[in-house]
DOSE-937031 format. One record per residue (C-alpha): x, y, z; residue in three letters. Coordinates in steps of 0.1 Angstrom, whole numbers. Layout:
<nodes>
NODE,X,Y,Z,ALA
...
</nodes>
This chain:
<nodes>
NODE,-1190,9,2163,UNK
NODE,-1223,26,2159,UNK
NODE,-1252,-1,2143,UNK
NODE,-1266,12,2110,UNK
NODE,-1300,11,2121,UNK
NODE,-1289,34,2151,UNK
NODE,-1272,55,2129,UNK
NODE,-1301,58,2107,UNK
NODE,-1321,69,2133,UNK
NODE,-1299,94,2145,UNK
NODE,-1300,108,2112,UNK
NODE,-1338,112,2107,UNK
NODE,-1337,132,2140,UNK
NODE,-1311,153,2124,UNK
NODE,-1327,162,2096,UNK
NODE,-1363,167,2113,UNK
NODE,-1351,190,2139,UNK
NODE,-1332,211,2112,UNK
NODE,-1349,248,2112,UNK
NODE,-1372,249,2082,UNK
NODE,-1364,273,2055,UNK
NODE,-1390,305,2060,UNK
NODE,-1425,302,2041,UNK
NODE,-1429,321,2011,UNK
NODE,-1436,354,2017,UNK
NODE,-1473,365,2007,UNK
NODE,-1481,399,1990,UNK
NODE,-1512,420,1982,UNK
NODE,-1498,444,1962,UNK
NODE,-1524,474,1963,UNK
NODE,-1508,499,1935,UNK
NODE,-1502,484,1902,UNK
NODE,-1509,496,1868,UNK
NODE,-1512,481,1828,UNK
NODE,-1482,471,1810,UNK
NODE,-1477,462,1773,UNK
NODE,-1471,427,1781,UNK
NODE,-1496,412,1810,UNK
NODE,-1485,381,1813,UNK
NODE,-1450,385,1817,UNK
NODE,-1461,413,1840,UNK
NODE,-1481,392,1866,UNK
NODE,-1460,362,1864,UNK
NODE,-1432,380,1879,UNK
NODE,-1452,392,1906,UNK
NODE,-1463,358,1914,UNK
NODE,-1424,345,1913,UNK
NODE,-1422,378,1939,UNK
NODE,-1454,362,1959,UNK
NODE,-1480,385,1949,UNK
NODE,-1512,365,1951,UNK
NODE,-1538,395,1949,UNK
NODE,-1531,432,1934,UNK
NODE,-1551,461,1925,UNK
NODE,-1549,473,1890,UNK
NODE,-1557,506,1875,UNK
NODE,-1552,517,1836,UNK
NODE,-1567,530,1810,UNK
NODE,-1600,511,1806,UNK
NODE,-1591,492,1770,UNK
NODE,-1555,486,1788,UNK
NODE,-1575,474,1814,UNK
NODE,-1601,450,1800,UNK
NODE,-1566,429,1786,UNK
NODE,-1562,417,1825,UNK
NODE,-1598,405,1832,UNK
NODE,-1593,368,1816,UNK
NODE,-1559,365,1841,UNK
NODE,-1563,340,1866,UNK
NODE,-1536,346,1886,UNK
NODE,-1527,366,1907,UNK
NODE,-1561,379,1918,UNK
NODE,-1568,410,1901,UNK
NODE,-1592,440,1922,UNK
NODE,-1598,468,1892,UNK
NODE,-1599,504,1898,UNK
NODE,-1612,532,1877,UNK
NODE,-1588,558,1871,UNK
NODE,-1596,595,1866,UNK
NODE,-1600,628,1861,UNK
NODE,-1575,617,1829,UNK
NODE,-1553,651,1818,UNK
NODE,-1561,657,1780,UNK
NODE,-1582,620,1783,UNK
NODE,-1550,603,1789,UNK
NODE,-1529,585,1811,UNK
NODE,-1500,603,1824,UNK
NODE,-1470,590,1814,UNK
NODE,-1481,562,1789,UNK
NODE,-1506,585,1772,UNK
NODE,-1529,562,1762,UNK
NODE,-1566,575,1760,UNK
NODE,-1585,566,1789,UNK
NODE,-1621,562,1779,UNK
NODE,-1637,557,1746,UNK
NODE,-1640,594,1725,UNK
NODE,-1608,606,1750,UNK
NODE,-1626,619,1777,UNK
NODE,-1613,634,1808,UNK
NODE,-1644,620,1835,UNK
NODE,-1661,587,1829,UNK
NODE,-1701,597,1831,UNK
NODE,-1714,591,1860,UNK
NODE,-1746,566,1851,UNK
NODE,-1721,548,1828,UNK
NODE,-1696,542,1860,UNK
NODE,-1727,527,1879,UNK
NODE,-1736,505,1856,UNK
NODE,-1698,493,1854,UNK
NODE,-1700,488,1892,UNK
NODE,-1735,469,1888,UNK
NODE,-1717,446,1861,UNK
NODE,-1688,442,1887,UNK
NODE,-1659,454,1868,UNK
NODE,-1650,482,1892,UNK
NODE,-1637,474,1928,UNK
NODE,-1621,506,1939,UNK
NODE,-1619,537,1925,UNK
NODE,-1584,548,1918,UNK
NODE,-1561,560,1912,UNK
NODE,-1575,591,1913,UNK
NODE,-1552,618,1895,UNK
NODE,-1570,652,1903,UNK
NODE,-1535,665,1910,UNK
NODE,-1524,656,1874,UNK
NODE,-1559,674,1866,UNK
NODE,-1552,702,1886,UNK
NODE,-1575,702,1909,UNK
NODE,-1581,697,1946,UNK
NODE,-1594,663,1958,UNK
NODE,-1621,682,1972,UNK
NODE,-1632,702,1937,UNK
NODE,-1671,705,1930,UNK
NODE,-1661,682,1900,UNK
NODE,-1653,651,1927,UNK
NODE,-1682,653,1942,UNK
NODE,-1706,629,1925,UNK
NODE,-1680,602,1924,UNK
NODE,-1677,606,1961,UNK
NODE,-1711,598,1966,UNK
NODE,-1716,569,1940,UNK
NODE,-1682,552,1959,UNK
NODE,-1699,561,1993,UNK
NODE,-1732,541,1981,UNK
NODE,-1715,513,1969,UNK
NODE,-1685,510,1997,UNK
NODE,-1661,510,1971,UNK
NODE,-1622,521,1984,UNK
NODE,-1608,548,1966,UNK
NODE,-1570,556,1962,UNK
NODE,-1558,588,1954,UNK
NODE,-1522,603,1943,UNK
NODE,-1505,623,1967,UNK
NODE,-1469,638,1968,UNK
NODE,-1450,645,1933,UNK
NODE,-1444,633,1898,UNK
NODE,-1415,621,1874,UNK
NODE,-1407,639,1841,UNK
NODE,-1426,640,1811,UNK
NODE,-1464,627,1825,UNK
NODE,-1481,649,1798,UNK
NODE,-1501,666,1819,UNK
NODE,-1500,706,1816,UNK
NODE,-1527,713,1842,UNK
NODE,-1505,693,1870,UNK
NODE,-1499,713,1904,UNK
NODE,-1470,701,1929,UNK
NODE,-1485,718,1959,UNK
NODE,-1520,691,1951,UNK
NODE,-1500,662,1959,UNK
NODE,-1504,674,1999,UNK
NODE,-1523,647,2020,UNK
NODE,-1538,675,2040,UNK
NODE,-1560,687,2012,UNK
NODE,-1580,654,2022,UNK
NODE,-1592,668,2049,UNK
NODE,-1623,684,2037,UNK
NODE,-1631,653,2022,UNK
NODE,-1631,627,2050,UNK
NODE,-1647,657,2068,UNK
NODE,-1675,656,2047,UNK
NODE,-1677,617,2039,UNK
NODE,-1670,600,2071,UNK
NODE,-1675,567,2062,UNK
NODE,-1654,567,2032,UNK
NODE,-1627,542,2024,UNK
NODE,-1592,558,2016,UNK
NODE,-1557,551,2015,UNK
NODE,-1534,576,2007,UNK
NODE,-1515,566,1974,UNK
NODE,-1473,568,1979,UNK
NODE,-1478,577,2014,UNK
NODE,-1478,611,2006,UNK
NODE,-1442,609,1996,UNK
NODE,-1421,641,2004,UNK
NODE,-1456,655,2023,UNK
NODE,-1449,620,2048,UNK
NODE,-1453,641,2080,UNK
NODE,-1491,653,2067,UNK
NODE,-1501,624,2058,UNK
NODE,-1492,611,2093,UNK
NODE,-1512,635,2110,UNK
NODE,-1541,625,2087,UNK
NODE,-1540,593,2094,UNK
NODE,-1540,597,2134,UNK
NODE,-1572,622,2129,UNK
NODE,-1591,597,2104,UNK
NODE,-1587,562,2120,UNK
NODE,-1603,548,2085,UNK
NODE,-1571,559,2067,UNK
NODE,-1549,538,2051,UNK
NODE,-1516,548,2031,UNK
NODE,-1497,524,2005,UNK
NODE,-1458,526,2007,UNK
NODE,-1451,526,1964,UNK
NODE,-1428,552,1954,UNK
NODE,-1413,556,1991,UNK
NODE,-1400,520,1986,UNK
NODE,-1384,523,1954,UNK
NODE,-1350,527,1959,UNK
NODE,-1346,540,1925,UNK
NODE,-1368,568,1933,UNK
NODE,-1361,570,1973,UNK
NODE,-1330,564,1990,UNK
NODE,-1323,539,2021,UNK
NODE,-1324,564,2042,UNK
NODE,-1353,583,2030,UNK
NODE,-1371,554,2034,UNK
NODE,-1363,546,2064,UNK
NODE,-1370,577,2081,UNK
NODE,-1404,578,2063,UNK
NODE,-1412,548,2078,UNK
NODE,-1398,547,2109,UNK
NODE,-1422,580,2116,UNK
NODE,-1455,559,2107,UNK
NODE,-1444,532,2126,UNK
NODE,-1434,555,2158,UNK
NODE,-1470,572,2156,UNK
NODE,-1484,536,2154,UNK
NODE,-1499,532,2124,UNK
NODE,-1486,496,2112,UNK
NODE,-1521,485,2110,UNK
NODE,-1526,512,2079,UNK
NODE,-1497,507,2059,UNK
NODE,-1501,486,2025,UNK
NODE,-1471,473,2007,UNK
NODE,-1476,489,1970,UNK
NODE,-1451,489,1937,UNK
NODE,-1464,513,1913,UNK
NODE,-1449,490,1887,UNK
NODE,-1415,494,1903,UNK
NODE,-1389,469,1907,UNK
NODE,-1406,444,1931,UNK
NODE,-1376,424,1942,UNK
NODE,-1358,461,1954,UNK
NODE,-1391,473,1970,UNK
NODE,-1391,437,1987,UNK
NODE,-1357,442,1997,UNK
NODE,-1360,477,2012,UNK
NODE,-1384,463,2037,UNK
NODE,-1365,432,2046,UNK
NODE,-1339,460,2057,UNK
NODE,-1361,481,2082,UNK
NODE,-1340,468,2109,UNK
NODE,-1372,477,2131,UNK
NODE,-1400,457,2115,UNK
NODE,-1409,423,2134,UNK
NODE,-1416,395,2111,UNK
NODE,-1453,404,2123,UNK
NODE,-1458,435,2114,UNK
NODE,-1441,428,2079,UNK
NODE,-1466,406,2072,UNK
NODE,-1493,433,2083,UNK
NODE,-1475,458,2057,UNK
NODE,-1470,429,2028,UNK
NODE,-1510,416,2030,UNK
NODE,-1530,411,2063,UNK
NODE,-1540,452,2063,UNK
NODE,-1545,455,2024,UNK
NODE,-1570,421,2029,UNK
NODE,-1592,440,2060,UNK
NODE,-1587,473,2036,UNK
NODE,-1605,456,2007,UNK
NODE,-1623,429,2026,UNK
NODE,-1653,446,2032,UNK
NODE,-1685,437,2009,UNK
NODE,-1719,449,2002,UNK
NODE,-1740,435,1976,UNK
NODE,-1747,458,1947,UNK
</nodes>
């Protein structure tokens, strides 16, 4: 008969050689927007393991989120606003429902650090190009202060408000005239262009300093398995899984989650590229202002 000390031992070796259940997974989410209810909101994107996101709202909506401690919270400035409101919640977006924020007022938020990114940028609800005359100036402010800047691209639900809103606007390769013109600037593509996935691939392999954010593709209650999976699998294929950024748009984080486990080609690196190591070298550069 085996001694209980020996027996004991054997146990503790047991139990330390057992395989230790995976680490939390850790999540940057780069697309989010203002709900009625913050706190609920961000808590269950920290249950999901969300410890950073980027936020974008109308500006009251927005100010609600800057006493939050957790998750960390980047905040964007979201415009040209259709009728000065945002699509789909229709709440005004600046004070006097304008449709631009001025442009000396939008450097002195940036001065004040309460903008991080510009974003999301809705010409397409506007119905404009991304490269319209009208862009311009806040091109050039992002440019000076290295701010990112994430822009919509491919389509839209029902009933967003906006009468001006083009389809055909939500294609990637209107961008091109953009980066052309502003080398150094810092853009992902918003819902990686969606059904307009192929352009926004070849935009990406022309503009090395393009990243995309995979919200909307991911949601199964928008896209399907295998839509996904086909959109993916061609970034991936064209080796971009250094520029892809794990995104909700408010959707369902535990499905959009789930939709990645199931890329049957993602190692467990390159899933932590896409959930939060290429959003932190996206955002991570600073300059002081």
């Amino acid at each position: 008969m085996m001694k209980a000390s020996a027996f004991a031992l054997l146990l503790i070796l047991a139990v330390g050689f057992q395989k230790k259940p995976d680490q939390p997974i850790q999540i940057f989410d780069v697309h989010i927007h203002g709900e009625a209810d913050p706190e609920s909101q961000l808590a269950a994107l920290g249950d999901a393991g969300v410890y950073k996101a980027a936020i974008s709202t109308s500006w009251d909506l927005q100010e609600t989120y800057r006493d939050q401690e957790s998750p960390e919270l980047l905040f964007g400035l979201m415009f040209p606003c259709p009728v000065g409101n945002v699509p789909y919640s229709s709440q005004p977006c600046f004070e006097g429902g304008k449709e631009w924020p001025e442009i000396a007022w939008v450097e002195e938020q940036i001065k004040a650090g309460k903008i991080d990114f510009f974003g999301e940028l809705l010409n397409q609800y506007y119905g404009v190009t991304p490269s319209d005359s009208m862009m311009l100036p806040y091109y050039e402010l992002a440019q000076k202060y290295n701010l990112p800047i994430g822009i919509h691209t491919g389509g839209a639900g029902p009933n967003h408000g906006s009468p001006n809103f083009q389809w055909e606007l939500g294609d990637p390769i209107l961008l091109k005239p953009v980066l052309e013109a502003y080398p150094s600037m810092r853009l992902w593509i918003m819902h990686s262009g969606d059904q307009y996935y192929e352009q926004t691939v070849k935009i990406m392999q022309e503009f090395p300093h393009v990243y995309a954010d995979i919200s909307v593709i991911a949601n199964p209650d928008i896209v399907d398995k295998e839509g996904f999976h086909t959109t993916m699998k061609a970034f991936y294929d064209a080796g971009l899984e250094d520029r892809l950024m794990f995104a909700t748009d408010n959707g369902d984080i535990q499905k959009m989650i789930a939709a990645v486990e199931e890329l049957d080609f993602l190692s467990a690196a390159q899933k932590e590229k896409l959930y939060y190591q290429n959003a932190e070298r996206f955002f991570g550069q600073k300059i002081d202002r």
